[in-house]
C-alpha positions in Angstrom: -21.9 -42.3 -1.8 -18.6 -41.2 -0.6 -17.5 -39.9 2.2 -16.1 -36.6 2.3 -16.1 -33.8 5.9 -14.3 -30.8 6.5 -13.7 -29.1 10.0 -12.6 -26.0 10.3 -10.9 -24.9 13.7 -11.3 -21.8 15.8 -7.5 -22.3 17.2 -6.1 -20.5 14.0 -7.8 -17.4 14.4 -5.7 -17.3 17.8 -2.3 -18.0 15.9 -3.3 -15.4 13.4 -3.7 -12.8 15.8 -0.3 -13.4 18.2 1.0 -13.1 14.2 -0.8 -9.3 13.6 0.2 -8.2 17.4 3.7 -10.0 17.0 3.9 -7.9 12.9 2.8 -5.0 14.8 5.4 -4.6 17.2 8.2 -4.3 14.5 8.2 -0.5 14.4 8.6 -0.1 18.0 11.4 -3.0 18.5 15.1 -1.5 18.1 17.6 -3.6 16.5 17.6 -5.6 13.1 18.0 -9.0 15.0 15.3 -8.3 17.1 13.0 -7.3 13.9 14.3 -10.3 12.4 13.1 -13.0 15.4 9.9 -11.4 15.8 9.2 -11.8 11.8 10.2 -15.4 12.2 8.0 -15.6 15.2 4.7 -14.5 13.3 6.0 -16.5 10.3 6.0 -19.5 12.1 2.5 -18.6 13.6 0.8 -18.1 10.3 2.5 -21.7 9.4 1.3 -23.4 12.1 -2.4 -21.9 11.4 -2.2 -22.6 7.1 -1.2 -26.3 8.3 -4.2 -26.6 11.1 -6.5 -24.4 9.6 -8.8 -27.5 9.2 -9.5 -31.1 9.5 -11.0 -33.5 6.3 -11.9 -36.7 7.0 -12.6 -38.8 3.3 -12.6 -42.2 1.1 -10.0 -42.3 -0.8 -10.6 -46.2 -2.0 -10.3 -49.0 0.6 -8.4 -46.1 2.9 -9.9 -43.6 5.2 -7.7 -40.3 4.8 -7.4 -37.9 8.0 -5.6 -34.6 7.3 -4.8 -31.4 8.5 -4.9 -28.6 5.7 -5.1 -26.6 3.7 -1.1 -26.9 3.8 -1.6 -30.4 4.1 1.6 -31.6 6.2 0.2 -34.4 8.3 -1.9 -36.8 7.0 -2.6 -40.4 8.0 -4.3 -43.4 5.6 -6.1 -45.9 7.5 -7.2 -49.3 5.4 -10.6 -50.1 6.0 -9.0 -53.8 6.5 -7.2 -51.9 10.0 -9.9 -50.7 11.6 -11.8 -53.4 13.9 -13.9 -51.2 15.6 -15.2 -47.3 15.4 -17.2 -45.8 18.4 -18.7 -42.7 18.9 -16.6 -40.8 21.9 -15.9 -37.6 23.6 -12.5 -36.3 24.1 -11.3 -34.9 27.7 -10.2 -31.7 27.8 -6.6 -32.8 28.6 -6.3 -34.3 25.2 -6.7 -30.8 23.8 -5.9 -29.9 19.5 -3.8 -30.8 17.0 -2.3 -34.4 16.9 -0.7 -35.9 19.3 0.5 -39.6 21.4 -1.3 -40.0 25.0 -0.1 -43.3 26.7 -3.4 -44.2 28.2 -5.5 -43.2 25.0 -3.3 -43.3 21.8 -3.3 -41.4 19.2 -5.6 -38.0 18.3 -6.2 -35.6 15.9 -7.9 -33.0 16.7 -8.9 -29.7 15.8 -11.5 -28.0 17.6 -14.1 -29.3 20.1 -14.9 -32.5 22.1 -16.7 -35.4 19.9 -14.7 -37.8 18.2 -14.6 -41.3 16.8 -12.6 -43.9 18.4 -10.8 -46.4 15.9 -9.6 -49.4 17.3 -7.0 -50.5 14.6 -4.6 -53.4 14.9 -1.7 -51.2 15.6 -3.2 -49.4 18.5 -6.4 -47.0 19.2 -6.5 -43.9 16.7 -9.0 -41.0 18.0 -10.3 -38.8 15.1 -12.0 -35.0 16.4 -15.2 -34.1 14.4 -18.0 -32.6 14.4 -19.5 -35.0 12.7 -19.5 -38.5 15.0 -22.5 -40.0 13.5 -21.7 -39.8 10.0 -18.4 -40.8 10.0 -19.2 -44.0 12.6 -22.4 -44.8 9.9 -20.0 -44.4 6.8 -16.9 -46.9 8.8 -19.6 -49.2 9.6 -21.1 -49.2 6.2 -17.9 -50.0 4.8 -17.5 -52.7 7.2 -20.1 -54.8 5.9 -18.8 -54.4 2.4 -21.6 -51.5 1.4 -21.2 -48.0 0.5 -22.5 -45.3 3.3 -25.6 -43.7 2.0 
């Protein structure tokens, strides 16, 4: 079996509503210019949310595929071959959503919550956010030996 996990992130639902209020202050705003920002400003928002609506996590032949969606704009392939290590983990708070570079802790993708798998790949440590730790570390594992995750 393949190995296929979706997470869907509360964070949107924030971006969505700063989009409504920002929408909703357009009668009251004087000034086309000013219209005009704030509709940029709430377009951007509902971008931002479309492109971290979610997280998938899936096989896509010797590759592990990470990536944001449903407008998917960020996604990372890992080969199987990279990864010499994957550890169940828990995130600090600090590291906080989305996907970014810490010094101390490399690189995350996140999009809601604490758990998370810890890669160790040649080029550096790659943290994944799920919700789903166990499976994912079984399936990596499983495809370690050479054997499909059940």
């Amino acid at each position: 079996m393949t190995y296929a996990h979706t997470q869907r992130g509360r964070f949107a639902w924030l971006l969505l509503a700063i989009a409504l209020v920002t929408l909703a202050l357009l009668p009251v705003v004087e000034g086309m210019a000013a219209k005009a920002g704030l509709a940029v400003f709430a377009a951007a928002f509902v971008f931002v949310a479309a492109a971290f609506w979610n997280l998938t996590v899936r096989e896509e032949g010797a590759h592990l595929v990470v990536a944001f969606g449903p407008l998917s704009i960020a996604q990372r392939r890992i080969a199987y071959d990279d990864i010499a290590s994957a550890r169940a983990a828990r995130s600090r708070f600090i590291d906080g959503w989305g996907m970014h570079w810490s010094p101390s802790r490399g690189w995350i993708w996140n999009i809601d919550g604490r758990d998370c798998v810890e890669l160790e790949l040649r080029s550096g440590t790659f943290r994944i956010g799920t919700d789903d730790p166990t499976g994912l570390v079984k399936h990596i594992e499983a495809r370690a030996r050479g054997t499909r995750a059940e």
